[in-house]
C-alpha atoms as one frame of an Amber mdcrd trajectory, in Angstrom:
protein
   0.000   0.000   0.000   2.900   2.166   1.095   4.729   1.930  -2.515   0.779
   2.295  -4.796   0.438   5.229  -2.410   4.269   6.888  -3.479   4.110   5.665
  -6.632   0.287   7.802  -7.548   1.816  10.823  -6.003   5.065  10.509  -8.253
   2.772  10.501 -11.135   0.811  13.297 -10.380   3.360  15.438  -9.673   5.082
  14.274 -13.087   1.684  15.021 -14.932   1.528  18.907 -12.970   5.323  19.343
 -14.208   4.522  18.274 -17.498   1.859  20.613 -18.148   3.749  23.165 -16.306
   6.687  23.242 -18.993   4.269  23.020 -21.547   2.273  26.214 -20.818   5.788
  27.943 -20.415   6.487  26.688 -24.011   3.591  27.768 -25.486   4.065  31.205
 -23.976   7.131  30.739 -25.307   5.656  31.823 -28.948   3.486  34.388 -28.154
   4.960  38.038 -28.365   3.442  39.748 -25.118   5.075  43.305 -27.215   6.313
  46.248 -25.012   4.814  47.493 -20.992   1.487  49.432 -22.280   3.015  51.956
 -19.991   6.243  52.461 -22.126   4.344  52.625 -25.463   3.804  55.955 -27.759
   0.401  57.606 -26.315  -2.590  59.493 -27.577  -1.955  63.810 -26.313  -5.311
  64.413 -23.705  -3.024  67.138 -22.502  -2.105  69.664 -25.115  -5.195  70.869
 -26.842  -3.575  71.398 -30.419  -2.919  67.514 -30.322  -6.405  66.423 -29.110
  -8.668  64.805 -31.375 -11.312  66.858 -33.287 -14.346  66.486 -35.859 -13.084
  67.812 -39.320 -15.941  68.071 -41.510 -19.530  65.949 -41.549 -21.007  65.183
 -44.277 -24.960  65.020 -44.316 -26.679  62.107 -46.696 -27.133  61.997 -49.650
 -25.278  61.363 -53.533 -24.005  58.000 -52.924 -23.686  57.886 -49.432 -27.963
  57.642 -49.607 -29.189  57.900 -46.612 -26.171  57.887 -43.994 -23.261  60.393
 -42.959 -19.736  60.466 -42.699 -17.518  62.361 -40.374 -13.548  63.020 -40.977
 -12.023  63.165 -37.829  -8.333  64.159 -36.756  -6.112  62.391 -33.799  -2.436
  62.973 -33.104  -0.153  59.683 -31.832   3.442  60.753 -30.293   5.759  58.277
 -31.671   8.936  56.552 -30.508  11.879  55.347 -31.898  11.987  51.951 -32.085
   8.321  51.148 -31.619   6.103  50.289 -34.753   1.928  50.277 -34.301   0.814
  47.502 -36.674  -2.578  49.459 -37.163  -4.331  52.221 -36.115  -7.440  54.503
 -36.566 -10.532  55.245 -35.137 -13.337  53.048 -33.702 -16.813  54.437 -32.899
 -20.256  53.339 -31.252 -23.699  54.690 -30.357 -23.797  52.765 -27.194 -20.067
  52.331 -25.657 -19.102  55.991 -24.744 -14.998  54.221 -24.351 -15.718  51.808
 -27.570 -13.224  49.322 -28.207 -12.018  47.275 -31.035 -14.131  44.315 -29.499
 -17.184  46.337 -28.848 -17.618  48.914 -31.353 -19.713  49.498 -33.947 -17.017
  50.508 -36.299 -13.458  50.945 -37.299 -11.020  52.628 -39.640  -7.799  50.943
 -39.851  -5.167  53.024 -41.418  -1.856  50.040 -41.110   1.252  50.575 -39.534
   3.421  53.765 -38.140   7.121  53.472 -37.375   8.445  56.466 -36.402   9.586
  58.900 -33.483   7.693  61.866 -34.330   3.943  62.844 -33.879   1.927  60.876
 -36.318  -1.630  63.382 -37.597  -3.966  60.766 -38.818  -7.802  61.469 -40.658
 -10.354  58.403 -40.750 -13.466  58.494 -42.518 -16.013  57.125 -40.407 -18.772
  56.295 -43.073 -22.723  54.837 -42.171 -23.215  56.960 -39.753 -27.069  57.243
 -39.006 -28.723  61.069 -38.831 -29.805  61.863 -35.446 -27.461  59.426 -33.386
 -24.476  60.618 -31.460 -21.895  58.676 -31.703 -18.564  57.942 -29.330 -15.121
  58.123 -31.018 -11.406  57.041 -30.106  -8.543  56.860 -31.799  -6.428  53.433
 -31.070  -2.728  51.878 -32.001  -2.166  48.316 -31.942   1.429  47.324 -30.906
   1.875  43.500 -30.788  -1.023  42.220 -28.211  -1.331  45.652 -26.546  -3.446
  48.862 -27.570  -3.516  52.285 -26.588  -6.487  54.540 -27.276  -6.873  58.185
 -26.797  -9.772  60.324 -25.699 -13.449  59.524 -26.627 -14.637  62.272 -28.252
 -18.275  62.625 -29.992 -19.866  63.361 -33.361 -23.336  64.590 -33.688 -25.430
  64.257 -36.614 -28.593  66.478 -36.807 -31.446  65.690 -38.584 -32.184  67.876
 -40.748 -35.400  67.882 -43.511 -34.370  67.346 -47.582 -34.359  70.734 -49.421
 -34.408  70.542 -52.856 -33.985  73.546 -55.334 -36.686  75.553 -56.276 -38.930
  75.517 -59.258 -38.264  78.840 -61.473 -40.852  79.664 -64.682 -40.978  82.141
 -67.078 -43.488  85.216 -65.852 -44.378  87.656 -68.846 -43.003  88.403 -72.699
 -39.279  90.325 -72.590 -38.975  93.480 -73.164 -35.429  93.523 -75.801 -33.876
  96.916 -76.692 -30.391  96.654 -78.267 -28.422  96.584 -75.276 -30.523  95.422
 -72.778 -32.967  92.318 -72.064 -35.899  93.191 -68.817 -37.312  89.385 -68.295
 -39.609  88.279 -65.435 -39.732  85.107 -63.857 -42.191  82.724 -61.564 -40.960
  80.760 -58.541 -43.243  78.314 -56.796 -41.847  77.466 -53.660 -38.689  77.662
 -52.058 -38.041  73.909 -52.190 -38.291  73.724 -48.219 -35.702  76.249 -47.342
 -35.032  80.010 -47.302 -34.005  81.056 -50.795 -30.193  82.509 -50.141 -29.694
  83.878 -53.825 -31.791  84.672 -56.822 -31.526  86.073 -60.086 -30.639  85.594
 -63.660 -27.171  84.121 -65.559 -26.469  84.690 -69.513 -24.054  83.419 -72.326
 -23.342  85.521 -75.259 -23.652  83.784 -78.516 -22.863  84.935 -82.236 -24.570
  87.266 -84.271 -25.904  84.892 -87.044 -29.539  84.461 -87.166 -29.683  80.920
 -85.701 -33.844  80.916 -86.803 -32.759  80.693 -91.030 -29.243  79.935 -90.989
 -28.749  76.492 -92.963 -26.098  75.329 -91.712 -24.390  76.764 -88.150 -20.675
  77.645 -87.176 -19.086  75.463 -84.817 -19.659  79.013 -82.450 -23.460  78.599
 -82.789 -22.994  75.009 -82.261 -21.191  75.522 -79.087 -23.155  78.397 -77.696
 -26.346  76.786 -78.552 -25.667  72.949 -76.729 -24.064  75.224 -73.591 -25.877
  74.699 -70.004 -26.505  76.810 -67.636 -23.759  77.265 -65.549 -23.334  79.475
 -61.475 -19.983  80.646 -63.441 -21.659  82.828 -66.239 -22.431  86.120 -65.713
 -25.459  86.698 -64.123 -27.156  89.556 -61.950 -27.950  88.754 -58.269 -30.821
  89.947 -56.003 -29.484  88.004 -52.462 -32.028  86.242 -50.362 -35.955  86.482
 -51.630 -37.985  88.088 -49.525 -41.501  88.226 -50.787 -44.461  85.370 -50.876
 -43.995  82.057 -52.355 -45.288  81.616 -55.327 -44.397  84.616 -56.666 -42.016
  86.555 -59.052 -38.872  88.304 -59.825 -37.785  90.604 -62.523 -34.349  91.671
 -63.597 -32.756  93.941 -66.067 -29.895  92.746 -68.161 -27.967  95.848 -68.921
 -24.342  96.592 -71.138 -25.677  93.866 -73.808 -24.251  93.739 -77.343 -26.471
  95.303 -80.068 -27.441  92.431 -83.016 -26.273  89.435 -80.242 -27.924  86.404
 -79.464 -28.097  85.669 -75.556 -29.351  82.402 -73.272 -31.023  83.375 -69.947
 -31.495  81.704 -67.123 -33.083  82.568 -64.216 -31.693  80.988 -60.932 -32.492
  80.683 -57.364 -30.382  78.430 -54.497 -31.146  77.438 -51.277 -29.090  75.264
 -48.941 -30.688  72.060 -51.317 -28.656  72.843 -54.005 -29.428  75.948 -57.040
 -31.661  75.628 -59.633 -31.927  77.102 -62.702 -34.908  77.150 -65.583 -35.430
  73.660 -66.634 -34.434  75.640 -70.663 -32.662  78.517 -71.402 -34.988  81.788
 -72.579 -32.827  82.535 -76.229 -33.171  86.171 -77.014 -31.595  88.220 -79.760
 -30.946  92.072 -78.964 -31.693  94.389 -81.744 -29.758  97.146 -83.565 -28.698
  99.984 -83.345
């Protein structure tokens, strides 16, 4: 009994060592990296280096109906050291989000250097209305710093779209100046910040009976309107909706053909007549 009894103990002390050295082999192969303490760290003290919202932009285009933010973080570097990723992550619901419990990420890839590192991330699907938490993170090895949390906001904010623009009453054409009036319908669901009419000057040919038009009537006549033409401005409207405007186009060449379009923008977007008004001044 004596000897069974030695001889079970001896074993399970050989089985304990056994697994003992093979824990501390396996260990062996996994890189621990650097003391988190002793790695490059996120600035929360120097407000130049802190992280900041760079520009939001609302839905719509491709993104359809979600945001994006660009957002700026600064990671002192060290000599030495090299981050294998880093970026932002960001959730709705973890105000110190994680890579393992976030609802997003930007990875950017790796940083070697000594110097402070200025990264941007795009943080794209973002959902109108939500605020969501942001930090910026480095991986180095199996550690990973992360800076300040920091928020983006997205307001919700009701679709504007251009506004409707029609053509009021019959010109009035002298040789060197055009009066036209216009109709807006509605202000597209914002404040109308600018109003008025643009014009292209064309040739002097008669495009109504000319047989066969110069590659100058060709080009003036296919042109679109365009916010870079000349054009006179009135500012913000200020009367009832629907209702019009009338301008003056002054300093017009005698015997010239001219496109009109009247214009009006709001924060939606400008809109112009749906066709140009083509109007030929008379001579002299």
């Amino acid at each position: 009994m004596k000897y069974t009894f030695l001889f079970r103990t001896l074993l399970v002390v050989s089985i304990l060592a056994f697994w003992a050295c093979g824990d501390k082999d396996e260990d062996k192969g996994k890189d621990p990296g650097p003391d988190i303490a002793s790695l490059p760290q996120f600035d929360t003290s120097n407000p130049a280096s802190q992280s900041y919202v760079k520009e939001v932009v609302p839905p719509g285009g491709s993104s359809g109906g979600s945001s994006t933010a660009q957002v700026v973080s600064t990671l002192t570097g060290k000599a030495g050291l090299c981050a294998d990723a880093h970026g932002h992550v960001w959730s709705t619901a973890q105000q110190q989000p994680t890579l393992t419990d976030s609802e997003g990420k930007s990875t950017l890839g790796k940083y070697c250097g000594d110097t402070l590192l200025v990264f941007e991330s795009r943080l794209s699907g973002l959902v109108p209305g939500k605020t969501y938490f942001v930090r910026p993170y480095a991986t180095y090895a199996q550690q990973t710093v992360y800076g300040k949390a920091f928020t983006v906001t997205l307001d919700v904010k009701a679709p504007v779209f251009p506004p409707r623009i029609l053509l009021n009453a019959i010109p009035e054409i002298t040789a060197n100046q055009i009066k036209i009036g216009v109709y807006i319908e509605g202000n597209g669901g914002g404040d109308i910040q600018q109003h008025g009419f643009a014009y292209l000057e064309g040739t002097t040919n008669d495009l109504q009976s000319t047989p066969e038009f110069t590659p100058e009537d060709m080009k003036f006549l296919f042109a679109e309107s365009s916010p870079d033409y000349p054009a006179l401005k009135f500012g913000p409207y200020t009367g009832s909706l629907p209702g019009p405007i009338s301008g003056t186009l002054t300093g017009l060449k005698p015997n010239t053909n001219y496109k009109v379009w009247a214009f009006a923008s709001n924060a939606g977007g400008i809109s112009f007549t749906q066709s140009p008004f083509l109007f030929k001044t008379l001579e002299r």
